[in-house]
DRENFIFI-486990 format. One record per residue: x, y, z of N, C-alpha, C, CB in turn. Coordinates in nm, 2 decimals, padded with zeros to 4 digits. Atoms other than C-alpha are relative to their C-alpha. Glycine has a CB too. Example, Ala and Ser with C-alpha at 12.3 -4.5 7.8 and 13.67 -1.06 7.14 Angstrom:
# DRENFIFI-486990
n.X;n.Y;n.Z;ca.X;ca.Y;ca.Z;c.X;c.Y;c.Z;cb.X;cb.Y;cb.Z
00.09;-00.12;00.00;01.23;-00.45;00.78;00.09;00.12;00.00;-00.10;00.00;00.12
-00.09;-00.11;00.00;01.37;-00.11;00.71;-00.08;00.11;00.08;00.04;00.05;-00.14
# end
This chain:
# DRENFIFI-486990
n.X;n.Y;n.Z;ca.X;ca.Y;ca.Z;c.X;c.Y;c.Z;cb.X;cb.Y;cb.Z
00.08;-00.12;00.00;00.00;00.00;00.00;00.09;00.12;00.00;-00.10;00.00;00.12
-00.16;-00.14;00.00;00.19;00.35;-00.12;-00.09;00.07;00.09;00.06;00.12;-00.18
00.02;-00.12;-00.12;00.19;00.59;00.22;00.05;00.10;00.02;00.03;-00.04;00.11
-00.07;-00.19;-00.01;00.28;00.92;00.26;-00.05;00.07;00.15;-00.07;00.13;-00.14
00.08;-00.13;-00.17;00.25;01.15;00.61;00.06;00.11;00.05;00.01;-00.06;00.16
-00.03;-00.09;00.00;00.29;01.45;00.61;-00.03;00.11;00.12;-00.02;00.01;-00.10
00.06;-00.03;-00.07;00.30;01.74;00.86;-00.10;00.13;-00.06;00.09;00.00;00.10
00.07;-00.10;00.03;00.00;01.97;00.83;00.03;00.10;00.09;-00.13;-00.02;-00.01
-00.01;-00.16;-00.10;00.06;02.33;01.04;00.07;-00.09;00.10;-00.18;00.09;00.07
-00.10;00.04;-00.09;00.20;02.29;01.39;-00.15;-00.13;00.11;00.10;00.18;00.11
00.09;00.11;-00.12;-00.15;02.04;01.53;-00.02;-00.08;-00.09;-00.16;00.05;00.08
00.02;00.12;00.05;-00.23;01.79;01.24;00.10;-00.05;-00.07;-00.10;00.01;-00.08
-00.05;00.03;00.09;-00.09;01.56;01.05;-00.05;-00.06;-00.14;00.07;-00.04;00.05
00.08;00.08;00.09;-00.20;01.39;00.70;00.05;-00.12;-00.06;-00.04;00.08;-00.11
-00.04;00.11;00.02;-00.18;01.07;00.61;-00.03;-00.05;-00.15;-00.04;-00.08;00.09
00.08;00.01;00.14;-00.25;01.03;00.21;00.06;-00.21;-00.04;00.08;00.17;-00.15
-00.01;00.11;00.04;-00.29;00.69;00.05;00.02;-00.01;-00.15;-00.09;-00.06;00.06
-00.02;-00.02;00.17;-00.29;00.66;-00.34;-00.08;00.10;-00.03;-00.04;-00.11;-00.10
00.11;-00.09;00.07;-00.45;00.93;-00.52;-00.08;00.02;-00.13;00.05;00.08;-00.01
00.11;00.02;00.11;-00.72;00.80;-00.67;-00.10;-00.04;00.04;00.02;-00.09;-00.09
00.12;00.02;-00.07;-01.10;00.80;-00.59;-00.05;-00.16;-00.04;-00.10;00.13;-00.04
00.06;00.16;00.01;-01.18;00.40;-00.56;-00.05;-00.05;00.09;00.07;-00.10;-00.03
00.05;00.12;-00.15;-01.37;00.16;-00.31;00.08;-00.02;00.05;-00.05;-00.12;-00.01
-00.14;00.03;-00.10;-01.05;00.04;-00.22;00.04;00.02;00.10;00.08;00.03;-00.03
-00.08;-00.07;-00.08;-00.84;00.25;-00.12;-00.11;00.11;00.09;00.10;00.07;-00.09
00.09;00.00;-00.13;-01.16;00.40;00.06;-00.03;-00.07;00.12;-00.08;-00.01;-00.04
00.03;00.14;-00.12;-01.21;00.09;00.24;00.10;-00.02;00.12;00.01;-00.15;-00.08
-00.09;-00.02;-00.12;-00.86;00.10;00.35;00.00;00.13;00.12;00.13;00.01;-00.08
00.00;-00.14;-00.05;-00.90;00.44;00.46;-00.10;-00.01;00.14;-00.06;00.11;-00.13
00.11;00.05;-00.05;-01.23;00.32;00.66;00.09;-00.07;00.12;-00.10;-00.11;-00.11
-00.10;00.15;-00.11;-01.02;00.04;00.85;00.09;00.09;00.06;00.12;-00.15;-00.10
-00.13;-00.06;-00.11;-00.72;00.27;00.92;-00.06;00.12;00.11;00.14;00.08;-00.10
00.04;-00.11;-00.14;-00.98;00.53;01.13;-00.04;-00.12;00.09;-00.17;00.15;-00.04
00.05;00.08;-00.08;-01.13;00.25;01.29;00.12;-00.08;00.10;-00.08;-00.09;-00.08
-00.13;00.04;-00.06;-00.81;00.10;01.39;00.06;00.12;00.07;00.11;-00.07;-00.10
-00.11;-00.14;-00.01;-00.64;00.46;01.48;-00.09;-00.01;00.17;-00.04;00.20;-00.15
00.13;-00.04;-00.09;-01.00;00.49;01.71;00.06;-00.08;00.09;-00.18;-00.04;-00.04
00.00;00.05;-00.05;-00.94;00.19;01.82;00.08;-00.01;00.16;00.00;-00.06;-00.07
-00.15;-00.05;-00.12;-00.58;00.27;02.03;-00.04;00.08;00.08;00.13;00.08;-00.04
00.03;-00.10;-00.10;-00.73;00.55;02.18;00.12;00.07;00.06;-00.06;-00.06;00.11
-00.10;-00.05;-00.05;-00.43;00.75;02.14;00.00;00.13;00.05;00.07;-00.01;-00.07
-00.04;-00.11;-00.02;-00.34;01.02;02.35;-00.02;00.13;-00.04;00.07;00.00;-00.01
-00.01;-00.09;00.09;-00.40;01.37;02.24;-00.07;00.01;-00.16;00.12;-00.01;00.00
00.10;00.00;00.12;-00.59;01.30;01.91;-00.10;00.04;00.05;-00.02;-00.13;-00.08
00.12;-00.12;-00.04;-00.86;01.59;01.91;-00.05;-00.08;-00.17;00.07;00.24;00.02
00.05;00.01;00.10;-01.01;01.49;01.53;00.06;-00.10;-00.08;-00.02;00.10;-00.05
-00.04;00.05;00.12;-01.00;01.23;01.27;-00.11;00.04;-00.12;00.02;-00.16;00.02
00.10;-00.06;00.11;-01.12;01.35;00.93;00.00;-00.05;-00.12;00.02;00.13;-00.01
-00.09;00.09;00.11;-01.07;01.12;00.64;-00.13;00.06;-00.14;-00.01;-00.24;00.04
00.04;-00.06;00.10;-01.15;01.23;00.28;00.01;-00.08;-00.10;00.05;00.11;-00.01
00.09;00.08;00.14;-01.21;01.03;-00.05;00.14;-00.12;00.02;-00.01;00.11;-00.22
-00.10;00.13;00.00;-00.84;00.87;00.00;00.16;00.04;00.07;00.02;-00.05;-00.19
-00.10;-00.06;-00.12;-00.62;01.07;00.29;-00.11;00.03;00.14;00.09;00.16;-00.05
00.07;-00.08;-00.13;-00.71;01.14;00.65;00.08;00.09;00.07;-00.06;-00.09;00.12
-00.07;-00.11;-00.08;-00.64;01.44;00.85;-00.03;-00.07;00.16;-00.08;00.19;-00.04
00.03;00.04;-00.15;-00.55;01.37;01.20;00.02;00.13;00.10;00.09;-00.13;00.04
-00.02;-00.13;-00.07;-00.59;01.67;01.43;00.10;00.00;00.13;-00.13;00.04;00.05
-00.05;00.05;-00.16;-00.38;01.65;01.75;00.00;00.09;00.09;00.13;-00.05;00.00
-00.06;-00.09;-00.14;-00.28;01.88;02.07;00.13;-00.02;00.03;-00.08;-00.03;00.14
-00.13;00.04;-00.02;00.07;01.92;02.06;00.09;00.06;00.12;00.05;00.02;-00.11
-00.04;00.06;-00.12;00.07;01.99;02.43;-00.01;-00.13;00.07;-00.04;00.06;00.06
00.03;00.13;-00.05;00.00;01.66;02.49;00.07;-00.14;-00.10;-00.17;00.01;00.02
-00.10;00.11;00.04;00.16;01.46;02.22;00.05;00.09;-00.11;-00.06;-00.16;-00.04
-00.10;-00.05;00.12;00.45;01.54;01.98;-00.06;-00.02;-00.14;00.14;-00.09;00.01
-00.04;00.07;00.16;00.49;01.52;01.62;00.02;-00.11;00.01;00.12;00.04;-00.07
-00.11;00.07;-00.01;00.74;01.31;01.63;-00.05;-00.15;00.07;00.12;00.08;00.07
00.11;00.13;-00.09;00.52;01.04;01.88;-00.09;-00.01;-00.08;-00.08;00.04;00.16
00.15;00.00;00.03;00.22;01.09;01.70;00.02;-00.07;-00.13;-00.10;00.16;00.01
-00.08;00.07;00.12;00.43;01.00;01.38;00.01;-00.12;00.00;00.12;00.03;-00.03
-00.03;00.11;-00.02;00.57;00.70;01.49;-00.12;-00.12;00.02;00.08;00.03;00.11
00.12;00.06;-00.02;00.25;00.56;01.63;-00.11;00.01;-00.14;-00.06;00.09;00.14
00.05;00.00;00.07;00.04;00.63;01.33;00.04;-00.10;-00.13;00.00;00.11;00.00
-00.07;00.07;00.08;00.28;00.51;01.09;00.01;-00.13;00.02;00.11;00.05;00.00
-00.04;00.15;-00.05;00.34;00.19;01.27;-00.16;-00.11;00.00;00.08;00.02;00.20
00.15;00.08;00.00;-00.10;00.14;01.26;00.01;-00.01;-00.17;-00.17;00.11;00.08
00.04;-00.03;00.15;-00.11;00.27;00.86;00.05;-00.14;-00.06;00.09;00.14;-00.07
-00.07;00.10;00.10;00.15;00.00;00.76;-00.02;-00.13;00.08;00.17;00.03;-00.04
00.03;00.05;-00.01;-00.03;-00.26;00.92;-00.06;-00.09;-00.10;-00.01;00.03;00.08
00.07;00.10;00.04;-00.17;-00.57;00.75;-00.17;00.04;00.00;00.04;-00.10;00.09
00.09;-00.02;-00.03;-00.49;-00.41;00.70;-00.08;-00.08;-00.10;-00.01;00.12;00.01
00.10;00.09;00.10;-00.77;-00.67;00.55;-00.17;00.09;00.03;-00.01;-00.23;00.06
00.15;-00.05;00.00;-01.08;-00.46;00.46;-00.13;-00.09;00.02;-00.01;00.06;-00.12
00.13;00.06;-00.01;-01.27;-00.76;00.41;00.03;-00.07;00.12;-00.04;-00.10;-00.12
00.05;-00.01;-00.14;-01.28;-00.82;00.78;-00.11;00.08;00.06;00.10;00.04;00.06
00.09;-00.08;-00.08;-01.48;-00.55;00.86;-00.13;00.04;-00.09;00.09;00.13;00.05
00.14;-00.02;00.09;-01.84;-00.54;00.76;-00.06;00.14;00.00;-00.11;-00.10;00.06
00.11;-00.14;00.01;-02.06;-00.25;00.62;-00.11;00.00;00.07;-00.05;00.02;-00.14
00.18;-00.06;-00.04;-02.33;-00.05;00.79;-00.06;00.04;-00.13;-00.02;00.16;00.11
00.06;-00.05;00.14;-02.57;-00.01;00.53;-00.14;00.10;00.05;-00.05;-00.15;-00.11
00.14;-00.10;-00.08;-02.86;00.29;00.61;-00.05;00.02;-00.11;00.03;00.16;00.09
00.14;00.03;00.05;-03.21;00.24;00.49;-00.07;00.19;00.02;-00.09;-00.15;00.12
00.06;-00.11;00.00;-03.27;00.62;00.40;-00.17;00.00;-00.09;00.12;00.10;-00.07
00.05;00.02;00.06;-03.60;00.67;00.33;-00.07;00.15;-00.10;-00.05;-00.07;00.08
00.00;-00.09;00.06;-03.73;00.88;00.05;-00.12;00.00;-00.07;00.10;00.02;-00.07
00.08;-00.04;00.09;-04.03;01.04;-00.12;00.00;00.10;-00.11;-00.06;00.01;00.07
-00.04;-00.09;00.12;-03.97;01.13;-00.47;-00.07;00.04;-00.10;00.08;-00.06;-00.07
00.07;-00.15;00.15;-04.08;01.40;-00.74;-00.14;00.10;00.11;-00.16;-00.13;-00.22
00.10;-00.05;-00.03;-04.38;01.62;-00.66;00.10;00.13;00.06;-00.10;-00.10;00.09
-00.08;-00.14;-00.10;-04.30;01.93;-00.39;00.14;-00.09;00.07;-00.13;00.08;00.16
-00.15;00.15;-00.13;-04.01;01.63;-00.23;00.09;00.07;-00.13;-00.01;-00.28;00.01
-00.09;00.04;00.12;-03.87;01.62;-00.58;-00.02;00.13;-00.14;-00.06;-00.18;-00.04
00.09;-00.06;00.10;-03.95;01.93;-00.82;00.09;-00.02;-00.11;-00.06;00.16;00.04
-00.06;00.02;00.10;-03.68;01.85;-01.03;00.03;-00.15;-00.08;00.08;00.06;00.04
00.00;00.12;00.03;-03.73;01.49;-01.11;-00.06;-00.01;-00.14;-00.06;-00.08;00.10
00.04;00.00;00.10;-03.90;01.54;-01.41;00.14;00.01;-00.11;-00.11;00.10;00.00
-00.13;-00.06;00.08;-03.58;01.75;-01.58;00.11;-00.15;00.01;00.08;00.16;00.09
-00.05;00.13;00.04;-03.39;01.45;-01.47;00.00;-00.10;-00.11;-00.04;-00.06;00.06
00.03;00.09;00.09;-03.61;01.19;-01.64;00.02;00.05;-00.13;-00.12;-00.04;00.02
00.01;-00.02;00.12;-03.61;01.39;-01.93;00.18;-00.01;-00.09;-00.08;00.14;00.01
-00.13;00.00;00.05;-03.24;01.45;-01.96;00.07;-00.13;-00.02;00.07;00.08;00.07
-00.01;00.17;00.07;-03.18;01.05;-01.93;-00.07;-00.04;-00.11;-00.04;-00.12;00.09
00.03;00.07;00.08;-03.43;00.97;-02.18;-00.11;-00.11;00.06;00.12;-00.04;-00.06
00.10;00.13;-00.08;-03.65;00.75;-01.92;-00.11;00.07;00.03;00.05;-00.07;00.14
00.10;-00.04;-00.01;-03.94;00.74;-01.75;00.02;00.05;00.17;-00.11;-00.11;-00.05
-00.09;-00.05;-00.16;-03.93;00.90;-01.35;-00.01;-00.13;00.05;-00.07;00.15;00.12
00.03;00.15;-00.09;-04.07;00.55;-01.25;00.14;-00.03;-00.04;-00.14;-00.13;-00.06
-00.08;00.01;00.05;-03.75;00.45;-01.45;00.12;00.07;00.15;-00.03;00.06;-00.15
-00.07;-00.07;-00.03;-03.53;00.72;-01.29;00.04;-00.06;00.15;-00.06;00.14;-00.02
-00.02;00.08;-00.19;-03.62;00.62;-00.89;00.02;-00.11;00.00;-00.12;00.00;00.12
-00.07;00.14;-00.01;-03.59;00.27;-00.98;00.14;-00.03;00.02;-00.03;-00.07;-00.09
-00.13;-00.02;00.04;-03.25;00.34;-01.10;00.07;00.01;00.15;00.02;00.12;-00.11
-00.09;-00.07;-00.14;-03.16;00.55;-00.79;-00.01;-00.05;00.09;-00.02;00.12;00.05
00.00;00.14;-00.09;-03.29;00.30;-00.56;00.03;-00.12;00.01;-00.07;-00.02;00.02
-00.02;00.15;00.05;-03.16;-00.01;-00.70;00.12;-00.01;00.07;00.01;-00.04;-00.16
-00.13;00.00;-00.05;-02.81;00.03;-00.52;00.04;00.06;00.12;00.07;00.04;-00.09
-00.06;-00.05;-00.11;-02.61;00.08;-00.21;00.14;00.10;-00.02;00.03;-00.12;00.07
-00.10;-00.13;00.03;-02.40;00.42;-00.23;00.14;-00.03;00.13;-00.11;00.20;00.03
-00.09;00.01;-00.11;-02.05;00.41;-00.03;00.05;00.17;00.00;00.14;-00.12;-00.04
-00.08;-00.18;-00.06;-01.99;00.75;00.16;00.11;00.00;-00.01;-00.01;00.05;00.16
-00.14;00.06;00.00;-01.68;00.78;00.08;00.06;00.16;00.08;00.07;-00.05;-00.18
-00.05;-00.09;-00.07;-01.64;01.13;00.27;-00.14;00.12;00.06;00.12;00.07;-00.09
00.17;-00.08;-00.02;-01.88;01.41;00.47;00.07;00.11;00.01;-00.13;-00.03;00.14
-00.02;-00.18;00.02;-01.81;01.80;00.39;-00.07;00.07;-00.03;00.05;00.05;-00.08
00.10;-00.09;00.09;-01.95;02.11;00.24;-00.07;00.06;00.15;-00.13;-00.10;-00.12
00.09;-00.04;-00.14;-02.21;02.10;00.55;00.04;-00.08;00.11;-00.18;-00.02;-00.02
-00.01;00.17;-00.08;-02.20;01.87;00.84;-00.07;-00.08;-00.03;-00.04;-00.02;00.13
00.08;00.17;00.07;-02.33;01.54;00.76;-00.01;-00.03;-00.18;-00.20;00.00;00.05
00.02;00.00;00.16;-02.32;01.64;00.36;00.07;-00.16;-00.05;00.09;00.17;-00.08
-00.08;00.15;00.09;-02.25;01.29;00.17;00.03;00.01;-00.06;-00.02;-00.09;-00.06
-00.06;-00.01;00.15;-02.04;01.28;-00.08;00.00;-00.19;-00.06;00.21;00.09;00.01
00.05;00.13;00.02;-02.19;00.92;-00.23;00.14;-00.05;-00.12;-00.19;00.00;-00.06
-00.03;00.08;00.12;-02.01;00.67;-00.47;-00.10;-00.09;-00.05;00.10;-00.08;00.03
00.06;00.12;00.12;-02.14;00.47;-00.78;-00.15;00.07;00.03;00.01;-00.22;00.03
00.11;-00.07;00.08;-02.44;00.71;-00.92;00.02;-00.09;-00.12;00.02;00.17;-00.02
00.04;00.07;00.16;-02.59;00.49;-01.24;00.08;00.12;-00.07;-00.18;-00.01;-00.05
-00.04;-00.08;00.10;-02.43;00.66;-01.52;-00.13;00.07;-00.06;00.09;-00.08;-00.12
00.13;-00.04;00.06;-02.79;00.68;-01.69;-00.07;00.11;00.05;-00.09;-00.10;00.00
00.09;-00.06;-00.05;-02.92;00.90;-01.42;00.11;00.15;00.04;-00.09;-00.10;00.13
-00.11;-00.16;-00.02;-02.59;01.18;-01.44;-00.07;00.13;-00.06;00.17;-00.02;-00.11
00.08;-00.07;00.02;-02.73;01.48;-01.44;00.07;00.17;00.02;-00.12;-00.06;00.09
-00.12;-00.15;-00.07;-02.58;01.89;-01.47;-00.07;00.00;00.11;00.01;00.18;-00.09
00.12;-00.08;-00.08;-02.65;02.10;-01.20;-00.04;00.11;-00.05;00.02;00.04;00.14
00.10;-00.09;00.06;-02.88;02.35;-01.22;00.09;00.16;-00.10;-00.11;00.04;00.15
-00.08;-00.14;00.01;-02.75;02.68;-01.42;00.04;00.12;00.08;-00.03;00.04;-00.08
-00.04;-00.06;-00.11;-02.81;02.88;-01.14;-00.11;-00.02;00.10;00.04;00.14;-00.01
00.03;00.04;-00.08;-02.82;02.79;-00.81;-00.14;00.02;00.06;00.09;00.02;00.06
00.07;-00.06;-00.12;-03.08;02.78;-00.55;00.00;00.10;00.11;-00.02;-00.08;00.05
-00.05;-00.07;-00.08;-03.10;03.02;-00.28;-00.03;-00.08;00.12;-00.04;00.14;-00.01
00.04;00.07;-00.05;-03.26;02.77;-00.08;-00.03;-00.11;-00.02;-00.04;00.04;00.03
00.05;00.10;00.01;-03.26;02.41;-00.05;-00.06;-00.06;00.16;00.11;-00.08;-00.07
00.07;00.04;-00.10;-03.50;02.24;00.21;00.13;-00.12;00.09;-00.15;-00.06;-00.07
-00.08;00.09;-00.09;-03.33;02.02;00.48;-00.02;-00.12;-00.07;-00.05;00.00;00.15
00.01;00.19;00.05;-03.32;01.62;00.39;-00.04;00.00;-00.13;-00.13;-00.11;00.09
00.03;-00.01;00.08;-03.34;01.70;00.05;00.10;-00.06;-00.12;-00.04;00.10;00.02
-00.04;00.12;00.04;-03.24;01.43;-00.22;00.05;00.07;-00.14;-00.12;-00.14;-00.01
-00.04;-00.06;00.10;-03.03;01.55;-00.52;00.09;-00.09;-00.04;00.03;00.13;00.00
-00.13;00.04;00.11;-02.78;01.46;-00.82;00.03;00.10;-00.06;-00.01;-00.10;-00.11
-00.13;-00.12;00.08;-02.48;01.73;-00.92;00.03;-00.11;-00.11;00.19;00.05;00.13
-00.09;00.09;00.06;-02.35;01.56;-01.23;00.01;-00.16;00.03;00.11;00.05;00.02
00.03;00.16;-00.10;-02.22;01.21;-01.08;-00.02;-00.04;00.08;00.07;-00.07;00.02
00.01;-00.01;-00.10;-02.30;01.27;-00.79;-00.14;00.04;00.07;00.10;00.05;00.03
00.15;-00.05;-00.03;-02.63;01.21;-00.56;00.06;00.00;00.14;-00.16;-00.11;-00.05
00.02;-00.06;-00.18;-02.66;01.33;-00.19;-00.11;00.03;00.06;00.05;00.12;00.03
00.11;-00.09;-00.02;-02.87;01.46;00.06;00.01;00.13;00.08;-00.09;-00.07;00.07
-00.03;-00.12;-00.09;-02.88;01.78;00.21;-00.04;00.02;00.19;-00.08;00.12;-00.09
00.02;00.09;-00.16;-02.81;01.76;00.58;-00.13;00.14;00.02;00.20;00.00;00.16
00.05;-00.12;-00.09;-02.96;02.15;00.68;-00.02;00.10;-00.15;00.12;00.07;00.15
00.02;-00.09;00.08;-03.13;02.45;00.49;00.11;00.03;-00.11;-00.04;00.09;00.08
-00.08;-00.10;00.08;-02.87;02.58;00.23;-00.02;00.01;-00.12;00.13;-00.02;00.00
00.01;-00.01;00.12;-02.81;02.71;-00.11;00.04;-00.10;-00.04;00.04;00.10;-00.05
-00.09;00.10;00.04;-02.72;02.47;-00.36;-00.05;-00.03;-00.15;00.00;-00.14;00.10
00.03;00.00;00.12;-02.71;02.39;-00.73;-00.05;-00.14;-00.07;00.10;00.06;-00.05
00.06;00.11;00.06;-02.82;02.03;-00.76;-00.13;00.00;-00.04;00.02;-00.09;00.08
00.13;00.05;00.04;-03.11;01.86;-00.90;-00.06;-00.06;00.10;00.01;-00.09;-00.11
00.08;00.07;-00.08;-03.35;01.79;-00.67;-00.12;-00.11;-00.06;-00.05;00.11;00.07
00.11;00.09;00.04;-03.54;01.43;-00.72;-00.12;-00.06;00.18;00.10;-00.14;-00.08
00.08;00.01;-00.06;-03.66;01.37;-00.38;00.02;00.08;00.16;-00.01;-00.13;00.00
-00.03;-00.04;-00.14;-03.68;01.41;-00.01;-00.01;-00.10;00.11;-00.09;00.09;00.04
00.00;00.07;-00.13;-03.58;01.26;00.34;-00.08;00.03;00.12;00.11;00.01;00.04
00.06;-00.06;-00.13;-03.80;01.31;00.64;00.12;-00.02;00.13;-00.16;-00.11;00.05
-00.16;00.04;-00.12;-03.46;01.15;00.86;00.09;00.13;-00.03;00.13;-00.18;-00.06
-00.12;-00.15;00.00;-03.23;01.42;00.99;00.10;-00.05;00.00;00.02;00.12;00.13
-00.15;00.07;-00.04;-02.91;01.30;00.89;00.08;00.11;00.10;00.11;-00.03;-00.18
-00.09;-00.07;-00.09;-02.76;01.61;01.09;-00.10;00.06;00.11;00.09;00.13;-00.08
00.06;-00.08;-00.10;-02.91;01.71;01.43;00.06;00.04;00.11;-00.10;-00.06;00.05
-00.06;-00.05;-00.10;-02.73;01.93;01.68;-00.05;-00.05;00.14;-00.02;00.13;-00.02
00.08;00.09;-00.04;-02.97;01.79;01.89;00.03;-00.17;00.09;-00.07;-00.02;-00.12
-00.03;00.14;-00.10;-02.84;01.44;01.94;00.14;-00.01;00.02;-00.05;-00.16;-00.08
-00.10;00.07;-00.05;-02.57;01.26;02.10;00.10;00.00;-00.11;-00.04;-00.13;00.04
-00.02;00.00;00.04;-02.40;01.19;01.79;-00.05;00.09;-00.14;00.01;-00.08;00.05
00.03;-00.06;00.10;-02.49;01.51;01.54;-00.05;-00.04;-00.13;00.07;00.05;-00.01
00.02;00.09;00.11;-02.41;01.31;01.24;-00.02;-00.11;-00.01;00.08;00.00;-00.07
00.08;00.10;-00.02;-02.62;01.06;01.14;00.10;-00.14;-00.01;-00.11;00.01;-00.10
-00.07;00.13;00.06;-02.33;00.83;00.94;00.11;00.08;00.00;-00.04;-00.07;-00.15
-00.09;00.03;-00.02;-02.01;00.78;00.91;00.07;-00.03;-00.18;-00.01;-00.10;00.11
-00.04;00.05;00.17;-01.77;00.76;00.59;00.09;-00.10;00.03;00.09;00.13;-00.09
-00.02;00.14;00.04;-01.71;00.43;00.47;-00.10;-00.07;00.04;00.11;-00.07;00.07
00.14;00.04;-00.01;-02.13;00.34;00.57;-00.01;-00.01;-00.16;-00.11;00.11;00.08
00.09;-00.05;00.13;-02.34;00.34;00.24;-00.16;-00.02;00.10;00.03;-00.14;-00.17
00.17;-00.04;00.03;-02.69;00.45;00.20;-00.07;-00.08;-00.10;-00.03;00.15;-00.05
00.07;00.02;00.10;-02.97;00.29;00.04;-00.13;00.08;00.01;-00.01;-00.13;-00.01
00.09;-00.03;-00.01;-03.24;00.49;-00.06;-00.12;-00.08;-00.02;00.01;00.09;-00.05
00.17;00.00;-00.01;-03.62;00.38;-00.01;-00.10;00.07;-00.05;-00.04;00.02;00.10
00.08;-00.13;00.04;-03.86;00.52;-00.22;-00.13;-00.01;00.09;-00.04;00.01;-00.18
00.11;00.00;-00.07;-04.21;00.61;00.01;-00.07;00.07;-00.05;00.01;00.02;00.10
00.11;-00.06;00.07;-04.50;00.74;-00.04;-00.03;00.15;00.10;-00.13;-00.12;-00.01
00.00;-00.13;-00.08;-04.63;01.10;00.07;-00.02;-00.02;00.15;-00.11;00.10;-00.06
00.09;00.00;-00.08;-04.83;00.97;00.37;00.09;-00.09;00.08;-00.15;-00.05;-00.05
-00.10;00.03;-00.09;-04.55;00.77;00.48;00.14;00.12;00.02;00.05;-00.15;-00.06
-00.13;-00.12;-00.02;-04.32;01.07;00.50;-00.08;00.11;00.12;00.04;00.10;-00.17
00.10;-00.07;-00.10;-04.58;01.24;00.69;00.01;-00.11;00.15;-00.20;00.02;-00.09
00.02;00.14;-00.13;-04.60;00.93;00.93;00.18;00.05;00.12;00.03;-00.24;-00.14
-00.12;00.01;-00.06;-04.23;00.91;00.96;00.08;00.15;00.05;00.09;-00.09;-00.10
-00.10;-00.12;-00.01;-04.13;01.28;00.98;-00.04;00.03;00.15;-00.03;00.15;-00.12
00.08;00.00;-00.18;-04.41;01.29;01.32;00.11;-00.06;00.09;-00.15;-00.11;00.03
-00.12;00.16;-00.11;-04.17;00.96;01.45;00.09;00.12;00.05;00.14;-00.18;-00.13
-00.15;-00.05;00.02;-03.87;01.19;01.36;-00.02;00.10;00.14;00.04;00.09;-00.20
00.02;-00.10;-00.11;-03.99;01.51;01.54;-00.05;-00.05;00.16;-00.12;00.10;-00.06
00.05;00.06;-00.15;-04.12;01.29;01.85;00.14;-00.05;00.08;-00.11;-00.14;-00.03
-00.11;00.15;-00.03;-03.80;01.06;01.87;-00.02;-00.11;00.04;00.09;00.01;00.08
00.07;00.12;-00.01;-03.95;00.76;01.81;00.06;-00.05;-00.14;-00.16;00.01;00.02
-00.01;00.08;00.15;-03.79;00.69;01.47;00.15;-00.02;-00.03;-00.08;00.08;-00.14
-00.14;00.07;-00.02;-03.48;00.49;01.41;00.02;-00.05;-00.13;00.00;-00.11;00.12
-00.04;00.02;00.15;-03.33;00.46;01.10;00.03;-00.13;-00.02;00.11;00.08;-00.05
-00.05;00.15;00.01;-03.32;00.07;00.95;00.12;00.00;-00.05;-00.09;-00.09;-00.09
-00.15;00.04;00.07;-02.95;-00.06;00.92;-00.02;-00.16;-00.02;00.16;00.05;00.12
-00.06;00.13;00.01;-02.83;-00.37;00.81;00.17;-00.01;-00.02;-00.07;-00.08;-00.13
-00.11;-00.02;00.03;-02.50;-00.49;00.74;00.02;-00.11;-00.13;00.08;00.00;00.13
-00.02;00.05;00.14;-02.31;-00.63;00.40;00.14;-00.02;00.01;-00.03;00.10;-00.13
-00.18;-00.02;-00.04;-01.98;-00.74;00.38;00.07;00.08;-00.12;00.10;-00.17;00.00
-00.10;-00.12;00.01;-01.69;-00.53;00.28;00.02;-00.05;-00.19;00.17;-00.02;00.13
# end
């Protein structure tokens, strides 16, 4: 596995792996926070891993460079077998086109399908998070169908609704909280992937995948009540690696 670690300013350091966006070397990336977690080292304030490096934050009153190096380095170039460790898979659920979805039509049209077509497509598969930015909780998904690539809009929104289901180009997501944004909106989530609120803010974790659920209006109404009550618990399973 080619490694590199570099120091970032005088508190992080970065650890890059190949530079190339793949499952893979995602997966490895996946394993080496989980293993890093696992030590419970010292001084590590943030781990922050991105499509195929992680930033590691540290306090360098409390541990060195030079320690924090050694120790890192000595987990990275471990024997890491991805397929050991199994996927969470999250059962997002989604009600698509209409006011959820007002751009699902433009979609269908710009593939050439039908929207029944379009949500089948987008629901047929498990997405691998392969990093969260932009907002908090924002997904940045892997493996969008090719058929359902889509521009974004020419100009932006000024407002996109919370839990709201889009595709940029290759790329589908959901929007954690209110913001502008220039994707194609096809549906919507009633689940807060980001809530300041709970224990754990963000809902997932990069190296999870998502599967979307398409639902119906009356179940979005159902489940958004659950949501606002806290009574509603997002279905996971798991898949291997």
């Amino acid at each position: 596995m080619k490694l590199r670690i570099l120091p970032e300013g005088d508190a992080a350091l970065l650890v890059q792996l190949e530079q190339e966006i793949r499952p893979d070397i995602n997966a490895r990336l996946a394993a080496l926070v989980k293993l890093i977690r696992q030590q419970q080292i010292e001084g590590i304030v943030d781990l922050i891993p991105t499509y195929c490096a992680l930033l590691v934050q540290y306090n360098p009153l409390v541990v060195s460079y030079d320690t924090l190096y050694q120790r890192i380095s000595s987990i990275a170039r471990m024997d890491i077998r991805t397929d050991e460790w199994h996927r969470t898979i999250w059962e997002i659920p989604v009600c698509y086109g209409g006011d959820f979805g007002p751009d699902l039509p433009a979609i269908a049209k710009h593939a050439g399908l039908s929207e029944q077509e379009v949500v089948r497509i987008h629901s047929g598969r498990d997405y691998l998070i392969y990093m969260l930015g932009f907002l908090p909780g924002f997904t940045y998904l892997g493996g969008l169908d090719e058929r359902i690539h889509t521009p974004r809009l020419g100009t932006p929104r000024k407002r996109i609704p919370a839990g709201s289901v889009g595709i940029g180009g290759s790329q589908t997501g959901i929007y954690p909280m209110d913001s502008p944004g220039g994707w194609q909106l096809m549906g919507m989530t009633p689940v807060k992937t980001y809530d300041p609120e709970r224990q754990n803010p963000i809902l997932v974790e990069a190296g999870d995948y998502i599967r979307f659920v398409p639902i119906s209006e009356e179940e979005f109404r159902e489940i958004r009540a659950a949501v606002e009550a806290g009574a509603y618990r997002v279905t996971t399973r798991k898949g291997e690696k």
